[in-house]
VOGU-3710 file (C-alpha; in Angstrom, 3 decimals, decimal comma):
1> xxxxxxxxxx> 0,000/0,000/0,000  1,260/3,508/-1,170  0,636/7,048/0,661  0,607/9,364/-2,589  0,696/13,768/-1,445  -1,076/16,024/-3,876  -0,434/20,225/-3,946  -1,483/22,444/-5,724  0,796/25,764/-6,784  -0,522/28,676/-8,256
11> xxxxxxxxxx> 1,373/31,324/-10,641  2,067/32,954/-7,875  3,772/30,260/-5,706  1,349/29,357/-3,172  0,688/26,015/-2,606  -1,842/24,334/-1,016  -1,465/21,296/1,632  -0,937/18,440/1,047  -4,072/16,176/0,418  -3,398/12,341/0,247
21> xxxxxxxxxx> -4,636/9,622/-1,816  -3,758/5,654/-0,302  -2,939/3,388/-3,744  -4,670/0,332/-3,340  -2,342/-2,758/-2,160  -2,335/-5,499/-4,520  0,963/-6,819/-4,486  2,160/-9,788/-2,477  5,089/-9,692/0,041  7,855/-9,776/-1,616
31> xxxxxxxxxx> 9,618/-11,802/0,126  9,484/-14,790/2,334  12,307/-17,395/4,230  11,559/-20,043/6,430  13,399/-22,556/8,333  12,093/-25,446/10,903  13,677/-26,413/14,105  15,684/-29,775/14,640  13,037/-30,680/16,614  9,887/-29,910/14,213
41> xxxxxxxxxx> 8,412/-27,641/16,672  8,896/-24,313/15,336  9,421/-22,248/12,008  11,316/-19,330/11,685  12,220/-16,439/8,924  11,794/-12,891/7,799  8,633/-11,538/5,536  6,673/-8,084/5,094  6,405/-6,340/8,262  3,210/-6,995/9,323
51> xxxxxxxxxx> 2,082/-10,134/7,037  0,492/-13,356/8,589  2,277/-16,372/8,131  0,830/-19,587/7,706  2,229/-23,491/7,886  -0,305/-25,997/6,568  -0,121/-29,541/6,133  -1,766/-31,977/3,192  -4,101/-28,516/3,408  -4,636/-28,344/7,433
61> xxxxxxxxxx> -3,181/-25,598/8,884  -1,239/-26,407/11,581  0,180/-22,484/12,857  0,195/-19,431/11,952  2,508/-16,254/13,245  2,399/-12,437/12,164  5,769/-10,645/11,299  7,079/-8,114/13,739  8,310/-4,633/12,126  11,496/-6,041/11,319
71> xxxxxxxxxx> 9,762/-9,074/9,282  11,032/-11,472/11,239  8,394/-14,216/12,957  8,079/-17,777/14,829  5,634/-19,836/14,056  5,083/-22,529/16,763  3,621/-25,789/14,859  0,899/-27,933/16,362  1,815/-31,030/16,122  5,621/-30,656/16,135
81> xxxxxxxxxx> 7,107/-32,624/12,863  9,472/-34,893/12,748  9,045/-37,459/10,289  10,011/-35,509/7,239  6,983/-34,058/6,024  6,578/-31,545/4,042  4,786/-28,376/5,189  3,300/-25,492/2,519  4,528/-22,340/4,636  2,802/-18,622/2,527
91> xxxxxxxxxx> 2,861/-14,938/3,977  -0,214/-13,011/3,545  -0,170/-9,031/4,019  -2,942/-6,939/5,217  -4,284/-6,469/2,120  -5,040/-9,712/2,107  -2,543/-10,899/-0,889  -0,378/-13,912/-0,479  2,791/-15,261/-1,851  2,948/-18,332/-3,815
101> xxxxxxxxxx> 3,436/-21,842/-0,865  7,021/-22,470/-0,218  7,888/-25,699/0,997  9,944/-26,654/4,002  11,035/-30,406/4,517  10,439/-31,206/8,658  13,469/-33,627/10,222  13,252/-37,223/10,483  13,696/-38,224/13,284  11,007/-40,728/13,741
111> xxxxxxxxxx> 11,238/-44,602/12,859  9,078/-46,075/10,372  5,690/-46,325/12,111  4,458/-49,300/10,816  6,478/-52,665/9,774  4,959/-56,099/9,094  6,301/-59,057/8,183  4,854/-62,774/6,891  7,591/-65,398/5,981  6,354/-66,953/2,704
121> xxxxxxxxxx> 5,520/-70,975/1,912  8,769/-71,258/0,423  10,702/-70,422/3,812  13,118/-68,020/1,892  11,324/-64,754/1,218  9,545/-62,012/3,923  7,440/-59,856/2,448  5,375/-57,233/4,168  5,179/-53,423/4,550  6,628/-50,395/6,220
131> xxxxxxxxxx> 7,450/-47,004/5,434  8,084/-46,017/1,478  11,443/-45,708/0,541  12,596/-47,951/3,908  15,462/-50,288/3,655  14,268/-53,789/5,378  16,754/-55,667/7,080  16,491/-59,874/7,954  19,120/-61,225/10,356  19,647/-64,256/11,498
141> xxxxxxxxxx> 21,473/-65,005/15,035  23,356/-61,600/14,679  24,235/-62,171/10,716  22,380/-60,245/7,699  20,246/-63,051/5,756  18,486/-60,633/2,977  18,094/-57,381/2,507  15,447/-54,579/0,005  14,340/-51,778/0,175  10,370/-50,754/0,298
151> xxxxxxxxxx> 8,381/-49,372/-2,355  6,288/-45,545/-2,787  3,526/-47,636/-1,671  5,698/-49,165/1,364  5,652/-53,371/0,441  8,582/-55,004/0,157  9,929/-58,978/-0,491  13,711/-59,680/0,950  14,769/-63,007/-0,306  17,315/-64,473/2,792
161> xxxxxxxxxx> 20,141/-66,473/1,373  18,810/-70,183/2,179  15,173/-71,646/3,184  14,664/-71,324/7,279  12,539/-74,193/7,820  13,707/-75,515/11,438  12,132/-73,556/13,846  14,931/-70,585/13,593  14,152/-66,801/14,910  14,868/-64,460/12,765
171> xxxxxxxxxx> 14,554/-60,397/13,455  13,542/-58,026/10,494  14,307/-54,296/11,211  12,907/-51,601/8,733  15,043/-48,235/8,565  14,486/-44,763/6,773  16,229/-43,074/4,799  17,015/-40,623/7,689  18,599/-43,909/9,306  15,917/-44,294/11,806
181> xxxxxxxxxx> 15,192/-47,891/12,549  12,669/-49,763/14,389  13,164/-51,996/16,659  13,297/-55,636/15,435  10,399/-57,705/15,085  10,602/-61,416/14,755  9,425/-64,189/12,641  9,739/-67,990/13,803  10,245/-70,279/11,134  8,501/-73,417/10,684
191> xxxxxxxxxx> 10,174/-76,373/11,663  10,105/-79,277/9,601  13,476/-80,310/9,963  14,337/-83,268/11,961  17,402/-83,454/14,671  20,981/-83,090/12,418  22,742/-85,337/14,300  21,985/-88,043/16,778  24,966/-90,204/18,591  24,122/-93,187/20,652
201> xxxxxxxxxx> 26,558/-95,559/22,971  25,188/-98,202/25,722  26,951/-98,739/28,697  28,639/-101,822/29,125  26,160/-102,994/31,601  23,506/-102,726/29,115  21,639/-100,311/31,555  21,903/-96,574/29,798  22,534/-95,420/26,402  24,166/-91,923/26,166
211> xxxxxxxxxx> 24,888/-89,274/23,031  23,831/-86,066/21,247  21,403/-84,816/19,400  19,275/-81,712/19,320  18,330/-79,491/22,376  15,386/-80,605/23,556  14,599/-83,596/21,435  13,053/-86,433/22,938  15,309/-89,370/22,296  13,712/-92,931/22,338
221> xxxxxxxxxx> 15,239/-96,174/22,552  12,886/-99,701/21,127  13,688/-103,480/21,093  11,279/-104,930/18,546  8,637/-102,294/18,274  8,646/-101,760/21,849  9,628/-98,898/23,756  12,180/-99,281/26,784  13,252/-95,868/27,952  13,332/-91,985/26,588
231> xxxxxxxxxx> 14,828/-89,279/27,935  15,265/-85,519/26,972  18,194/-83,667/25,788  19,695/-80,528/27,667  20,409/-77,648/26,804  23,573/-78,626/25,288  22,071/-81,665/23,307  23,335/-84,563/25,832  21,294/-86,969/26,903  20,906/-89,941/28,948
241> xxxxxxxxxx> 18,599/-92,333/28,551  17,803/-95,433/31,130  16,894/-98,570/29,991  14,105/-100,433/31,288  15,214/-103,905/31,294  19,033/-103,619/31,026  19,984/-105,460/27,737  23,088/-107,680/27,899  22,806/-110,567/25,301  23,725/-108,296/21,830
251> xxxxxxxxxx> 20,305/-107,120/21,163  20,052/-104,310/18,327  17,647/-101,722/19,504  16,792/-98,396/17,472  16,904/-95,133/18,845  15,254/-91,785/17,164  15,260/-88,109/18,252  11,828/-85,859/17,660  12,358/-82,467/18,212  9,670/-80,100/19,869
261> xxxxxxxxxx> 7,831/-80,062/16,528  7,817/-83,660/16,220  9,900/-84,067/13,392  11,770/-86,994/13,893  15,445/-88,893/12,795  15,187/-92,263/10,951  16,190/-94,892/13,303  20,033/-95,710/14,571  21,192/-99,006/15,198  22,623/-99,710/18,846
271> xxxxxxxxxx> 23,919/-102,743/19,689  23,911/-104,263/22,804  26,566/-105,449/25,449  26,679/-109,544/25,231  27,247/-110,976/28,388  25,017/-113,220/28,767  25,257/-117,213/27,849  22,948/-118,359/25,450  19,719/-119,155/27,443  18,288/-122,544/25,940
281> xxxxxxxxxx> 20,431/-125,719/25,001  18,895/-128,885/23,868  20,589/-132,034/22,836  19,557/-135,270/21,703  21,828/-138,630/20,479  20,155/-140,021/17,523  19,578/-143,487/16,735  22,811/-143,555/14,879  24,190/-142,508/18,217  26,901/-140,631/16,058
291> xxxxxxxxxx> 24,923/-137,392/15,888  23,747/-134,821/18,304  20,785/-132,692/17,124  19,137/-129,720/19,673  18,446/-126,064/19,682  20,743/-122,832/21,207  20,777/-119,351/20,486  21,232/-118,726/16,587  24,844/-118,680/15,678  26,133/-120,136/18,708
301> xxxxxxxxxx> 28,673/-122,824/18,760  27,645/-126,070/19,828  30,224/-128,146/21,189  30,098/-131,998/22,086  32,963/-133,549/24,854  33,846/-137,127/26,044  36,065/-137,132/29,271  37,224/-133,649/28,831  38,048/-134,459/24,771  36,247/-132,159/21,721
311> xxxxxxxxxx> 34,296/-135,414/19,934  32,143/-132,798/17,536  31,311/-128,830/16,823  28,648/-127,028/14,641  27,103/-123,720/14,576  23,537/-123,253/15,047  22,030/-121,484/12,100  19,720/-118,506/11,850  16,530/-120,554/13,776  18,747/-122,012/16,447
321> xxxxxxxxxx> 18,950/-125,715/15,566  22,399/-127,697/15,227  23,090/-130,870/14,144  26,599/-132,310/15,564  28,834/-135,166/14,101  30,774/-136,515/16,370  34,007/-138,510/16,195  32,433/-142,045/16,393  29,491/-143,918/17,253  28,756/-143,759/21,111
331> xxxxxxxxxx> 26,819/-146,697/22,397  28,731/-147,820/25,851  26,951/-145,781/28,121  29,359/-142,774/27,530  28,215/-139,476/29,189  28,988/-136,794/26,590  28,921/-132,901/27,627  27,629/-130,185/25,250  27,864/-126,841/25,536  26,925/-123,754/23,899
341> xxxxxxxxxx> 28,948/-120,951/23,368  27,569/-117,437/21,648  29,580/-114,965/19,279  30,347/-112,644/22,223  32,367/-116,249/23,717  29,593/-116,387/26,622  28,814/-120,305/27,477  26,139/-122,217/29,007  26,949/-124,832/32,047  27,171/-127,988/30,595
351> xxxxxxxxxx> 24,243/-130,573/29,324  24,516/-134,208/29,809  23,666/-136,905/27,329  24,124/-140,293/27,957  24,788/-142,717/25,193  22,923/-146,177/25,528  24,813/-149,087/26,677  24,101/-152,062/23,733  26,741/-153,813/24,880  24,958/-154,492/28,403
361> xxx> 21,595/-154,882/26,482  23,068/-157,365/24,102  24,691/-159,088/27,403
//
């Protein structure tokens, strides 16, 4: 707005006084600065002495200041800014015209609000959403696994460097490109991988079998379908597992781990401790009185003795039964001794046979 004098002078010289006429005011400030705060609270800058300043966001105004004589104003914002926004700031004189918006980026000092995360049926990609522009982070046990960064519309897909499927917890982080982060969420991965490993050794009494497998598996120990003893691994994967009955005659049992999801090893093969003598022994002479026939424990070795002297051997076969020749024909009333011995050298007391006496009978 403009103050114009107007005089009048006549030939003479004399003037009149002044009279004024006010120009209208249709011309914008002609300048305007602004600045925001660190902390997104306040903006500040210079303008027409006088003019109203205004900050407005996505077309809300969110403060207004007026500029002191010197131009200069604060303009406290309501609510303070800090996630990098950015604000449409105008000045507006008393004549009501206004410059054109300037823009002023707030500081970002805010995480991503929002992150989400869904690990996919293949067990090697997270996909989810978070703040546009974010760079989404997947670690595994301290070590990066996959990396991407989000799109305008915030979704993302990291694809981690192997599948996860065995129950592993891994943390996804999303961060901004101001380098705020959030803090990590996590994701547990299926697990439908059985126990890695799984050692076994029985004790030499047959009583406990021992070994490693995975922390917390359930390790269980059968003899012919049936269970006889489980126990739980520590911590540290060790186990110890008690046997109920003690097995001491070279039984093969199987032993499995199943893990907490019940995923489970294919069988081992323990063997047991033999110290024990086969358990049957049955002996007969045959008519021929040259042969001893009978059952044992399969594979044992059937031996036949006359007055301390080895008269016949054979092993038993797979169903237990023998058949011994011996050295001669016994028919005098001899008392032979046969014993069975297994493949772990454990032997049964002796058995008696006695040999008819045809000599007497044909006396």
């Amino acid at each position: 707005m403009v103050k114009l004098e107007v005089i009048a002078t006549d030939t003479a010289n004399n003037s009149t006084t002044p009279n004024s006429i006010i120009a209208p005011d249709k011309t914008a400030p002609a300048s305007l600065t602004q600045a925001i705060s660190a902390d997104g609270q306040t903006i500040t800058g210079t303008t027409e002495a006088g003019a109203t300043v205004t900050a407005t966001f996505n077309g809300q105004v969110v403060g207004t200041a007026v500029a002191g004589t010197d131009g200069q104003y604060t303009l406290t914002l309501n609510p303070a800014f800090t996630n990098g926004e950015q604000l449409a700031v105008i000045a507006t004189d008393k004549a009501n015209n206004s410059t054109k918006p300037n823009t002023v980026t707030a500081p970002d000092s805010t995480a991503p609000a929002t992150l989400t995360q869904v690990l996919s049926a293949d067990n090697k990609t997270v996909t989810g959403t978070t703040e546009a522009n974010a760079t989404v982070t997947v670690s595994y046990n301290g070590k990066v696994i996959g990396t991407a960064v989000a799109g305008t519309d915030g979704t993302y897909s990291v694809t981690l460097d192997k599948v996860y499927n065995n129950g592993e917890k891994l943390e996804v982080i999303a961060t901004d490109t101001a380098n705020n982060s959030t803090t990590p969420n996590s994701i547990i991965a299926p697990d439908k991988t059985a126990p890695a490993s799984l050692t076994q050794a029985i004790s030499a009494d047959g009583q406990t079998i021992t070994g490693t497998t995975e922390a917390g598996a359930t390790v269980t120990a059968t003899f012919n379908g049936q269970v006889v003893g489980t126990a739980v691994a520590g911590t540290d994967g060790q186990y110890t597992l008690t046997l109920n009955p003690a097995f001491t005659n070279g039984e093969q049992l199987a032993v499995i781990a199943t893990d907490k999801a019940n995923n489970s090893t294919k069988p081992n093969t323990v063997t047991a401790p033999d110290s024990t003598a086969p358990v049957t022994l049955t002996q007969v002479l045959s008519a021929d009185n040259k042969t001893v026939t009978g059952t044992t424990e399969a594979n044992a070795t059937v031996t036949v003795s006359y007055n301390g002297k080895v008269i016949g051997t054979a092993v038993a076969g797979t169903d237990g039964t023998y058949s011994v020749t011996l050295d001669k024909v016994y028919n005098n009333g001899e008392k032979l001794e046969v014993i069975a011995t297994d493949t772990a050298n454990n032997s049964t007391t002796p058995n008696s046979i006695i040999a008819p006496d045809k000599q007497r009978q044909q006396a």
